[in-house]
C-alpha positions as CSV (number, residue, x, y, z in Angstrom):
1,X,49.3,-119.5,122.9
2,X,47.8,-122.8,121.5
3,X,49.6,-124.6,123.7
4,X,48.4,-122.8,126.4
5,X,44.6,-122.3,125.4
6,X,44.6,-125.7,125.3
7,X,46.3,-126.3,128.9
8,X,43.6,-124.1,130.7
9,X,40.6,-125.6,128.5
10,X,41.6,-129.3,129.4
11,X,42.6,-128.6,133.0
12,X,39.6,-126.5,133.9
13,X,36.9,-126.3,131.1
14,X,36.3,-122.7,129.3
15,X,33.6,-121.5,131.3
16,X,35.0,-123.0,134.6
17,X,38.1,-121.1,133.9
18,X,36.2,-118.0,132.9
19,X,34.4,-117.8,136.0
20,X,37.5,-118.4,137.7
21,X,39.9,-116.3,136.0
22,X,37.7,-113.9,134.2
23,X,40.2,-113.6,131.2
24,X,39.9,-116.3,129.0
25,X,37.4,-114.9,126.1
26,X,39.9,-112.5,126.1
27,X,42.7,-114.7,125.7
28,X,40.7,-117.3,122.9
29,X,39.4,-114.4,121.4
30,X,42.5,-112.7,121.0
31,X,43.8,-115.7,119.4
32,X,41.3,-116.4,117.2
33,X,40.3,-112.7,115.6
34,X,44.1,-112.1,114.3
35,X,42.9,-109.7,111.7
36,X,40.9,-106.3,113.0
37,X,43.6,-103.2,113.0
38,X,44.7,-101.8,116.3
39,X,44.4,-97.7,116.4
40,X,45.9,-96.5,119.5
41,X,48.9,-98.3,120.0
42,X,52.4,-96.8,118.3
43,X,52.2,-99.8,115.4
44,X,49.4,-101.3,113.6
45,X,48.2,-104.6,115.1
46,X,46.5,-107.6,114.1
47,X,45.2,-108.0,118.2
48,X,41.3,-108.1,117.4
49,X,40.3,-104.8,118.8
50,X,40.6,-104.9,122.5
51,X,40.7,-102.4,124.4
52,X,43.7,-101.5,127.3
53,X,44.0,-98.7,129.8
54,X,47.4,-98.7,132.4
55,X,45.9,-96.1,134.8
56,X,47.0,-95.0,138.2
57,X,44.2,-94.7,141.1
58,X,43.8,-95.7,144.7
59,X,42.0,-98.6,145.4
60,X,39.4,-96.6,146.8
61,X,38.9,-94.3,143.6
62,X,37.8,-97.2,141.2
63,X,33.9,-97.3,141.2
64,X,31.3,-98.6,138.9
65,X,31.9,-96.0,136.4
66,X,35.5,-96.4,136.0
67,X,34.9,-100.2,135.6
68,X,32.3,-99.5,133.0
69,X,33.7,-97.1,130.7
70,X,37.6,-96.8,131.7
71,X,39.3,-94.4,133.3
72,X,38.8,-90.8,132.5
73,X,40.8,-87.0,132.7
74,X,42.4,-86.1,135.3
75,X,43.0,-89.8,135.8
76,X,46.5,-90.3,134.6
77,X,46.8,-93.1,131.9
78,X,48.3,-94.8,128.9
79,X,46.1,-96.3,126.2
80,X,47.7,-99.5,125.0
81,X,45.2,-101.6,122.8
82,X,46.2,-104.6,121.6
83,X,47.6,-105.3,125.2
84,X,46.3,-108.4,126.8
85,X,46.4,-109.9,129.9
86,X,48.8,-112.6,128.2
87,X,51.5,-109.9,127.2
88,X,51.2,-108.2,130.3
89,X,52.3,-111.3,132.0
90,X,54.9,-112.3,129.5
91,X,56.4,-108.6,130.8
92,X,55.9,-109.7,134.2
93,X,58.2,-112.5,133.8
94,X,60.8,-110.6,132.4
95,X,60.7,-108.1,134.8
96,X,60.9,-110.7,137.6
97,X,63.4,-113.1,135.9
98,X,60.8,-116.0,135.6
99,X,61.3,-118.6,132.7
100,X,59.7,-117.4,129.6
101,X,59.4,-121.1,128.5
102,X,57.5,-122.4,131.6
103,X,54.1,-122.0,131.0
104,X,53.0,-122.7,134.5
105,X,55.3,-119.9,135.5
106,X,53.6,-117.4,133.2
107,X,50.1,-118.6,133.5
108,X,50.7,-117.8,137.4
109,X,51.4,-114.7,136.6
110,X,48.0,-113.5,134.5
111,X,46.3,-110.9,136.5
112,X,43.1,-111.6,137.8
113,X,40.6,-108.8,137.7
114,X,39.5,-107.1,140.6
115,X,36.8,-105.2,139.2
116,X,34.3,-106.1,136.5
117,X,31.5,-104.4,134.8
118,X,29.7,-108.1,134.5
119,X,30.9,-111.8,132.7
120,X,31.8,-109.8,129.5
121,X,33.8,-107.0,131.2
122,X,35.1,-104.7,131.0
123,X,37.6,-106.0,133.5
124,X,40.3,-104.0,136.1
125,X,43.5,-105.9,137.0
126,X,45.9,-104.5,139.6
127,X,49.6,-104.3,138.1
128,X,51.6,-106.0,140.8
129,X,53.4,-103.5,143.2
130,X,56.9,-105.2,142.6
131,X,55.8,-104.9,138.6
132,X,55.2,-101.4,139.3
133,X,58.8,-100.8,140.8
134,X,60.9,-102.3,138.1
135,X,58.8,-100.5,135.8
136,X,59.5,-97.4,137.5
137,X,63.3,-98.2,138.1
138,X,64.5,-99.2,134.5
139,X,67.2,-96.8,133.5
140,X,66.7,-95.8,129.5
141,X,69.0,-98.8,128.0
142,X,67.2,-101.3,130.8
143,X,64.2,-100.1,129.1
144,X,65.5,-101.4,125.8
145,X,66.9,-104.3,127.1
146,X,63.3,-105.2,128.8
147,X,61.3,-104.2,125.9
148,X,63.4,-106.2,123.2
149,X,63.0,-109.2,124.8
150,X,59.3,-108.7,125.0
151,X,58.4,-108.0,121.6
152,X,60.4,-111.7,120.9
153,X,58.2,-113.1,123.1
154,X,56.2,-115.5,120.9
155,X,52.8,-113.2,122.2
156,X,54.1,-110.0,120.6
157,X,55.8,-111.5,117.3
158,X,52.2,-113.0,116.3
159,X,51.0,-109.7,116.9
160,X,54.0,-108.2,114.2
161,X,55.4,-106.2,117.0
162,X,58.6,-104.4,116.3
163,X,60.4,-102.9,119.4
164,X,61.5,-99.9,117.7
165,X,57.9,-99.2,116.8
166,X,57.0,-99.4,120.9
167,X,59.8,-97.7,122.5
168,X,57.9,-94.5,123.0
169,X,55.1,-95.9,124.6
170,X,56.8,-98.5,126.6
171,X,58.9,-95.3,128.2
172,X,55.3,-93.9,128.7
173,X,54.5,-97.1,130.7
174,X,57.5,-96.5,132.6
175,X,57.1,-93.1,133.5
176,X,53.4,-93.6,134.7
177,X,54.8,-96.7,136.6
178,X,57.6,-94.3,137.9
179,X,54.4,-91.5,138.7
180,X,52.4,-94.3,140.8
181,X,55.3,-95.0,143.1
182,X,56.0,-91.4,143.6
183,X,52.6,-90.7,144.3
184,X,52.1,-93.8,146.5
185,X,49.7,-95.0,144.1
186,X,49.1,-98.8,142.3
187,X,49.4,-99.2,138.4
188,X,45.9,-100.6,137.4
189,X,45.1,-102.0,133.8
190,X,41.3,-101.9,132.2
191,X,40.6,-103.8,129.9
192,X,37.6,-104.2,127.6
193,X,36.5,-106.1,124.4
């Protein structure tokens, strides 16, 4: 993570790449606040307390509101805090195959929001459609397989993750993955500090 804050502040300046991006006070942040307890995800965390939807909507169906406040009944979705935008693209890579250890690779594959309630967020990133499908298609020892090697991802282990402790809601995330391509429908994540 270091490493990385470091590569984005030297290459592009913090606000520069905030403006860009819109992620990195979430990412600095994240990294900085180690201590505030996470409530909503399967196993206490030390992420600072940041806030994660996965949600499935059409395009179409996010408005102001949504962006605002997060998604709400009958919208279906998957709380996960303590997920950031860096964990969600250390799954990416697995998913896709991509070298965990480049991090050019992984830093190509941070979401960029679509949506955003202002510079502060909250923030909506799209889940890539080919994320979505190998979401959807893991069989149940894929899904172990998958979700092992995330929470050794060096992300997850400073957050004290333990996969055992996530298998449950990572077979949520699959199944609401598996919902959005039955439906015809995109995987969306909100996010919000």
């Amino acid at each position: 993570r270091e490493m990385f804050s470091r590569y984005c502040e030297t290459s592009f300046g913090r606000e520069a790449f905030r403006r860009r991006f819109g992620f990195f006070p979430i990412m600095i942040q994240g990294m900085i606040h180690q201590n505030a307890p996470s409530h909503s995800t399967p196993h206490p965390s030390t992420t600072m307390g940041l806030l994660c939807d996965f949600f499935i909507a059409h395009r179409h169906e996010i408005d102001p509101a949504l962006v605002a406040s997060g998604p709400k009944p009958p919208t279906p979705t998957l709380q996960g805090k303590g997920i950031d935008n860096i964990k969600i693209a250390t799954l990416t890579c697995i998913l896709l195959n991509v070298d965990l250890n480049d991090d050019n690779a992984v830093s190509a594959r941070i979401p960029n929001p679509e949506f955003t309630a202002g510079d502060e967020g909250p923030w909506v990133f799209p889940v890539p459609p080919t994320v979505t499908q190998h979401l959807a298609a893991l069989n149940p020892s894929a899904r172990k397989t998958v979700l092992d090697r995330w929470a050794q991802t060096e992300e997850c282990r400073l957050d004290h993750w333990v996969a055992a402790d996530y298998t449950d809601w990572f077979n949520a995330l699959c199944d609401l993955a598996a919902t959005a391509v039955t439906s015809n429908s995109s995987l969306w994540v909100w996010l919000s500090l």
